[in-house]
C-alpha positions as CSV (number, residue, x, y, z in Angstrom):
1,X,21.7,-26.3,-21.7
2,X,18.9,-27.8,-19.3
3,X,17.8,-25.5,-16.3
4,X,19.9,-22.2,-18.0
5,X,17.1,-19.9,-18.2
6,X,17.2,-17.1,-21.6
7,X,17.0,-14.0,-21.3
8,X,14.6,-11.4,-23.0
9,X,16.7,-10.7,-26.4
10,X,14.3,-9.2,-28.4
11,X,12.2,-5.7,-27.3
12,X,8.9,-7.5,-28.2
13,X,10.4,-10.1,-25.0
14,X,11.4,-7.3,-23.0
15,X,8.2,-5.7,-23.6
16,X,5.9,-8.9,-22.8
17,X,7.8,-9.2,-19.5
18,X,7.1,-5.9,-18.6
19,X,3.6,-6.1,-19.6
20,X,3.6,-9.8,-17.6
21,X,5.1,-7.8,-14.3
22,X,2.4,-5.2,-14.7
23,X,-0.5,-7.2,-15.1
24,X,0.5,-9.5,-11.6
25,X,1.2,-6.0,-9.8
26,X,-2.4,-5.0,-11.0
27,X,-3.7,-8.3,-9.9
28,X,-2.4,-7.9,-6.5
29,X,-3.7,-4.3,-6.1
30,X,-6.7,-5.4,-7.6
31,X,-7.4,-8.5,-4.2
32,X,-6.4,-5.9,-1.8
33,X,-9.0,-3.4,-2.9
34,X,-11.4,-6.2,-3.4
35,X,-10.2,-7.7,0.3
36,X,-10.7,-4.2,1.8
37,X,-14.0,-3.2,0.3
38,X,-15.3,-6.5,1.6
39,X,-14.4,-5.5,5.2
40,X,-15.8,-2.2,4.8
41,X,-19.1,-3.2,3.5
42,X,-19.3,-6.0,6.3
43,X,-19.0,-3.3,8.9
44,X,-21.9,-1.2,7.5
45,X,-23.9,-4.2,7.5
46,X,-23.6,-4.3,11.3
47,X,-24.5,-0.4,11.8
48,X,-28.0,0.0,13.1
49,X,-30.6,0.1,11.0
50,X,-31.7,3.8,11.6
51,X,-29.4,6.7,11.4
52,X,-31.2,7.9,14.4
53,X,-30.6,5.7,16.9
54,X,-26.9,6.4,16.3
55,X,-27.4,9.8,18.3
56,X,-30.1,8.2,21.2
């Protein structure tokens, strides 16, 4: 019996795995969009200071 692994028999297991592989595809959405808002707000931080001196 060691190291068999059981299988979701019941729909309240097959539910909480779904809900389980849900919640760590959210997750990891979740970093990305965190990842790539922290990239975009670095570059503004690096635009000039004045809007104007963009068109100089």
């Amino acid at each position: 019996m060691t190291g068999q692994v059981q299988l979701a028999v019941t729909p309240r297991d097959r539910f909480f795995e779904a809900a389980q592989k849900e919640m760590i595809d959210f997750e990891r959405k979740e970093r990305e969009f965190r990842k790539k808002a922290k990239q975009e707000r670095a570059a503004e931080l690096r635009l000039p200071l004045h809007k104007s001196e963009l068109h100089s």
